[in-house]
PASEDO-688806 format. One record per atom (N, C-alpha, C): residue in one letter; x, y, z. Coordinates in steps of 0.001 Angstrom, whole numbers, padded with zeros to 6 digits, always signed. Each point is the difference from the previous one (the first is absolute). Example, Ala and Ser with C-alpha at 12.3 -4.5 7.8 and 13.67 -1.06 7.14 Angstrom:
# residues 2
A+013190-005690+007800 A-000890+001190+000000 A+000900+001200+000000 S-000350+001050-000720 S+000820+001190+000060 S-000770+001090+000730 
END
This chain:
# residues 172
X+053464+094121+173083 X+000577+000187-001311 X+001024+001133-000004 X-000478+001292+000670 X+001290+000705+000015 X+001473-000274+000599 X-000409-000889+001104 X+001234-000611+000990 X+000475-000544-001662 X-000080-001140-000569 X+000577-000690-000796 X+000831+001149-001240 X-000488+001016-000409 X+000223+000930-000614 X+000870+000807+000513 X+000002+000180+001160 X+000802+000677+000779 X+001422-000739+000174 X-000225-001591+000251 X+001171-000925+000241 X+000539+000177-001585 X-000478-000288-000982 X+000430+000202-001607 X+000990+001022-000146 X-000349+001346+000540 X+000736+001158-000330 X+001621-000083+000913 X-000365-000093+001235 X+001037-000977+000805 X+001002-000369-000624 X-000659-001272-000820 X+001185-000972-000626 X+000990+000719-001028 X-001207+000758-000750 X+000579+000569-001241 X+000573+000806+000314 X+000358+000745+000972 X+000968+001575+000733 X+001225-000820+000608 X+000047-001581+000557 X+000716-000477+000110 X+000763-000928-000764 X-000376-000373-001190 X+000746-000636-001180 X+000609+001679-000898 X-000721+000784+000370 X+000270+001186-001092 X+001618+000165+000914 X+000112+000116+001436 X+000968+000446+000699 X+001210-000858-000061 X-000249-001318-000218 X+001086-001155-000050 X+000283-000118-001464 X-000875-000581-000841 X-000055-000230-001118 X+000307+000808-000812 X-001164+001168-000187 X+000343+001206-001340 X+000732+000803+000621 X+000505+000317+000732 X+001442+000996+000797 X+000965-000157+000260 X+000200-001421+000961 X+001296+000211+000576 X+000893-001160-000732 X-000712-000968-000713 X+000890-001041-000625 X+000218+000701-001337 X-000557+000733-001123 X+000546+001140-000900 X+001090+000843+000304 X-000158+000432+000774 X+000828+001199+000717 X+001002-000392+000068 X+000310-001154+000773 X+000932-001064+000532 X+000675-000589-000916 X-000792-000551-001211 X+000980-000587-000825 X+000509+001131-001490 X-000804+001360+000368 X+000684+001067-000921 X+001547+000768+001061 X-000212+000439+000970 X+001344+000269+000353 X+000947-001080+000272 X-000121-001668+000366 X+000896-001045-000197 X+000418+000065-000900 X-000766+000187-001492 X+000570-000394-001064 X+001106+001358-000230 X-000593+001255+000594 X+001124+000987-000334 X+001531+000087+000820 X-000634-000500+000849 X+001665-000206+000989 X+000444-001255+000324 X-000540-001055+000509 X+000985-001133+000602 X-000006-000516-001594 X+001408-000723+000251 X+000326-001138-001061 X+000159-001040+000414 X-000314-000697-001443 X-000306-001625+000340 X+001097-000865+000203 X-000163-001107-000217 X+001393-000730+000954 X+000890-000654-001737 X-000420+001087-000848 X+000904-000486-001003 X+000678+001451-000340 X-000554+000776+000932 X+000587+001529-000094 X+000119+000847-000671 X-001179+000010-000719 X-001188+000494-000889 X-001172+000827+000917 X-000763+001023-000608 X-001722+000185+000550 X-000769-000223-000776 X-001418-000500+000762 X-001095-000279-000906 X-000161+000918-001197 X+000273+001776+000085 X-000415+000674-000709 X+000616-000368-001417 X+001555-000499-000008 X+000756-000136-001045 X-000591-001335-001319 X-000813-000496+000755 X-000408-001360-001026 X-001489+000704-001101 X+000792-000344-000591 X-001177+000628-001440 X-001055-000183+000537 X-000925+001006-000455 X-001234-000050+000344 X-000637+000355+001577 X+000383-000262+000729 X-000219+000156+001696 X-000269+001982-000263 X+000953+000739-000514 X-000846+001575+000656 X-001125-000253-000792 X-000575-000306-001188 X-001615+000061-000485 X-001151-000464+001057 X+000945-001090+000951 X-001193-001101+001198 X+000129+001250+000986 X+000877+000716+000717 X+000094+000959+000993 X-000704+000620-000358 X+000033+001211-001189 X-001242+000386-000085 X-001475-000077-000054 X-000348-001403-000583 X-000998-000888+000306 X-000722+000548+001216 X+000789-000806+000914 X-000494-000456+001293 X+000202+001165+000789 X+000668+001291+000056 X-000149+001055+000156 X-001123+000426-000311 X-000621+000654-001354 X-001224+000214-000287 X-001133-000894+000629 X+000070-000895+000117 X-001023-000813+000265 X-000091-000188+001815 X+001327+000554+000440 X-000367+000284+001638 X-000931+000572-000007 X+000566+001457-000954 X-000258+001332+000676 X-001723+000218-000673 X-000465-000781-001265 X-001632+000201-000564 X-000355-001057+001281 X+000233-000899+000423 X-000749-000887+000885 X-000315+000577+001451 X+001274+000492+000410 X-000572+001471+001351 X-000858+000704-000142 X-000289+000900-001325 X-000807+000877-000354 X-001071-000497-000084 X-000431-000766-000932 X-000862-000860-000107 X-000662-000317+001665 X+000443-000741+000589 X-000390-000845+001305 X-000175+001580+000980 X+000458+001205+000171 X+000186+001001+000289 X-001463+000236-000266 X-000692+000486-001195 X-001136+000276-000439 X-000750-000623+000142 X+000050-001410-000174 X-001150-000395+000674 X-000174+000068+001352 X+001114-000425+000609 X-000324+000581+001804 X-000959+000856+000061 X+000457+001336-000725 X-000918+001484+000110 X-001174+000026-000314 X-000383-001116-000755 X-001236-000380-000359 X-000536+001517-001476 X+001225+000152-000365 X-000143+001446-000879 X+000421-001031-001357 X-000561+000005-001186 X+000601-000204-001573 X+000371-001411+000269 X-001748-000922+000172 X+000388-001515+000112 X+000444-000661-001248 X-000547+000757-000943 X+000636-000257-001795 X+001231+000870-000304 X+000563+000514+000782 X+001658+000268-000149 X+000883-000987+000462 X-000774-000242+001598 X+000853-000974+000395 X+000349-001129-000412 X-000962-000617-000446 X-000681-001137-000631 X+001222-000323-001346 X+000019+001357-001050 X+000875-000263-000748 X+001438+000070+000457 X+000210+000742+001226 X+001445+000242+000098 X+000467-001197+000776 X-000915-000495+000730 X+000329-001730+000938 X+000023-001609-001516 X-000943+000734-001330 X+000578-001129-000779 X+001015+000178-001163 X+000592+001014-000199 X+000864+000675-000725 X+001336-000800+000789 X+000295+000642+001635 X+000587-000911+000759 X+000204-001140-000124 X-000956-000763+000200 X-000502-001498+000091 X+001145-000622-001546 X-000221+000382-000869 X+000419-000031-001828 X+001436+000580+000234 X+000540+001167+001015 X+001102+000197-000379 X+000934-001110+001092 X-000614-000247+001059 X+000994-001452+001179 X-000180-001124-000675 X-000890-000272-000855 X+000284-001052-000659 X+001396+000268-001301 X-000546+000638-000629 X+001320+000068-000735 X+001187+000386+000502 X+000080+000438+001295 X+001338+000352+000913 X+000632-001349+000082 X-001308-001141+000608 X+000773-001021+000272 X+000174-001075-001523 X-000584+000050-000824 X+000592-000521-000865 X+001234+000573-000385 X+000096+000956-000031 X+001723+000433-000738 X+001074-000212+001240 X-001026-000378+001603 X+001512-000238+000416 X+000238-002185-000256 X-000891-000606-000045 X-000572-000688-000560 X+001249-000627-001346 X+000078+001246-000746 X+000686+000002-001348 X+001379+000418+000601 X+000174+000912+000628 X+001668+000414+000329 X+000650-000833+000757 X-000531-000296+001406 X+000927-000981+000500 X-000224-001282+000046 X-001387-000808-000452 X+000256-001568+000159 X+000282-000454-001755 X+000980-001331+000553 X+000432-000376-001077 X-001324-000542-000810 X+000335+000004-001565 X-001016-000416-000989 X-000159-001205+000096 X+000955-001341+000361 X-000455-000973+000126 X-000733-000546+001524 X-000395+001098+000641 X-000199-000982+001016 X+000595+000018+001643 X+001520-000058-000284 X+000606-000336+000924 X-000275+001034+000811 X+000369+000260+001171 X-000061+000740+001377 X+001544+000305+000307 X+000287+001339-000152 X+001264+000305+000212 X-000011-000041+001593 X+001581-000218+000315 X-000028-000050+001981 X+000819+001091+000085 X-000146+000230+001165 X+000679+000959+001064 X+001684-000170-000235 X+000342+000550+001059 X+001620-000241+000303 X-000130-000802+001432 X-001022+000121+000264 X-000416-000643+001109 X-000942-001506-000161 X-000350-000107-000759 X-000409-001629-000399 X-001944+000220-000110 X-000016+001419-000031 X-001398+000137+000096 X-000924+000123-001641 X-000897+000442-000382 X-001131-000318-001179 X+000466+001548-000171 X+000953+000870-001252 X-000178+001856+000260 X-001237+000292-000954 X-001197-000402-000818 X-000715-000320-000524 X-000966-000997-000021 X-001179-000008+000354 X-000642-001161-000890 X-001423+000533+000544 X-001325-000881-000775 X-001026+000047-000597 X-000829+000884+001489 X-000325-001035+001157 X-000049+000496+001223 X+000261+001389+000346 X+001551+000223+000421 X+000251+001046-000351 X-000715+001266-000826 X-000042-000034-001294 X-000165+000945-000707 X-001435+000231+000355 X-000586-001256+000723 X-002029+000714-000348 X+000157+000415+001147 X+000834-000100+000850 X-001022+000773+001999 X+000845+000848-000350 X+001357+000445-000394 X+000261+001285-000157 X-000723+000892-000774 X+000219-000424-001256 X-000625+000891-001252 X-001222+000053-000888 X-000692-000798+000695 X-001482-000514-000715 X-001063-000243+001281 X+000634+000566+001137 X-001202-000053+001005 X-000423+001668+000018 X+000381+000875-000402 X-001006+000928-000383 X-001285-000388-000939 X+000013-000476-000129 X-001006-000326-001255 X-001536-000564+001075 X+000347-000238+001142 X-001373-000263+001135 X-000437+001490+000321 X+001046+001095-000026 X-000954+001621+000452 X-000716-000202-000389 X-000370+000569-001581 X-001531-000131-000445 X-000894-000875+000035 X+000150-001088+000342 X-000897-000658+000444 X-000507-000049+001247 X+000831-000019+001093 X-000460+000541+001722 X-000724+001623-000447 X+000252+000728-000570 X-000888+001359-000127 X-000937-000479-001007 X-000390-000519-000967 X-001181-000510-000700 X-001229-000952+001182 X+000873-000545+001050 X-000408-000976+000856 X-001114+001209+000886 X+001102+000884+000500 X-000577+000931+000796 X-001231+001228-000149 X+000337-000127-001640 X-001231+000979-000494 X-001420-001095+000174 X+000347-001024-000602 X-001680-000698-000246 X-000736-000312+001493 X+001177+000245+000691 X-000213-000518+001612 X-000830+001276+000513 X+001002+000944-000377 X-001117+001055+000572 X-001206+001053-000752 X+000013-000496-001154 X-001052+000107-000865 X-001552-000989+000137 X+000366-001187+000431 X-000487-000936+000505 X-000842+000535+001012 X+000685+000579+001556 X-000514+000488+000897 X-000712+001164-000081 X+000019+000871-000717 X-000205+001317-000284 X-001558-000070-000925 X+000506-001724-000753 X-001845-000181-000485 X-000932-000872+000943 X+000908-000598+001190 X-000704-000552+000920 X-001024+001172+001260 X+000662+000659-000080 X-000178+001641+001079 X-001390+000667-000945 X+000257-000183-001327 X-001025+000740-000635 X-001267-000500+000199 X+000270-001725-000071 X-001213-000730-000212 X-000593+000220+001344 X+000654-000143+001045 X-000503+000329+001584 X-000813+000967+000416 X+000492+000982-000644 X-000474+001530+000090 X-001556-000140-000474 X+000060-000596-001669 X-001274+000478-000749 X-001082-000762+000802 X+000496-001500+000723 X-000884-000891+000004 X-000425+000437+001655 X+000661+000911+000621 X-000940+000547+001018 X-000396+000960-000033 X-000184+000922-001139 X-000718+001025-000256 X-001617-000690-000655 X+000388-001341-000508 X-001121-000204-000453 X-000853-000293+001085 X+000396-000434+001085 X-000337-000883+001285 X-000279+000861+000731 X+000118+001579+000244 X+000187+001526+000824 X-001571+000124-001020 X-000075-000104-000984 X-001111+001061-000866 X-001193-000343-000033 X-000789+000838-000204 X-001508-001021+000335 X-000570-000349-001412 X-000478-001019-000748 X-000324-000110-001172 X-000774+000824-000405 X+000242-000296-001207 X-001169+001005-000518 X-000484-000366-001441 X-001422-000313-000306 X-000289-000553-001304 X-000094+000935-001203 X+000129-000138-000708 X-000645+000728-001146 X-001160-000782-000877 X-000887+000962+000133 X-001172-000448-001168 X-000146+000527-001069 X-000373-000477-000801 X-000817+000254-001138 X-000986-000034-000493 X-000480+000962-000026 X-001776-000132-000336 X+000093+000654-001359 X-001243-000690-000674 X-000164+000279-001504 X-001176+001271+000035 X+000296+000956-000793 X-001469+001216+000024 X-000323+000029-001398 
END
């Protein structure tokens, strides 16, 4: 059970590293410097700096968060700061969701003939944070699990180590 708990934390230090870090990061300084192929930046389209900040905040509570629990210090800090997160990448990706795909539907293309938006897209970038807390929820019960398996081991060969002993009761 701890191996499995152990693999949990794993995942979640490695979606935290791809997911809640470097694709935020990535699409907050893109949006501040390269321009798009209509020669414009993301930052300029209404609404987009409210999503940067978003998903900024919600990197940086989801590190902390996943941070603390590592330490195994303030599992009810972390706890709130990994679903505070969780609530703010979702609404990151809805407003990008709202800024760049069109309202009806369509799938804007590239200059290159490619998809620069769509549904796909938006969830493995911006909505696969939303598995941290769950690989660290995974990993606590895993090793909470073991930790009551170890207990039960312990008591049940102390009972098996001890020599019985009755108690009576006699009436006077």
């Amino acid at each position: 059970m701890r191996i499995l708990g152990t693999i949990n934390l794993i995942l979640a230090w490695i979606l935290e590293v791809f997911a809640g870090i470097f694709i935020p990061v990535l699409l907050v300084l893109s949006s501040l410097m390269v321009d798009t192929n209509e020669g414009n930046r993301l930052i300029q389209i209404p609404g987009f700096p409210i999503v940067l900040i978003l998903l900024s905040l919600a990197a940086i509570g989801m590190f902390v968060g996943l941070l603390l629990f590592t330490m195994g210090k303030h599992n009810k800090l972390a706890g709130w700061c990994m679903l505070v997160s969780t609530i703010l990448f979702m609404g990151g990706a809805l407003g990008i969701a709202m800024c760049t795909m069109h309202a009806s539907g369509a799938v804007s293309q590239k200059i290159t003939g490619g998809d620069r938006m769509n549904t796909m897209k938006l969830i493995y970038r911006h909505i696969l944070p939303v598995l941290i807390p769950l690989f660290a929820l995974l990993a606590h019960i895993f090793k909470e699990k073991a930790k009551s398996k170890e207990l039960l081991a312990e008591v049940m060969d102390e009972i098996k180590d001890s020599d019985p002993q009755t108690i009576t009761i006699t009436k006077e």
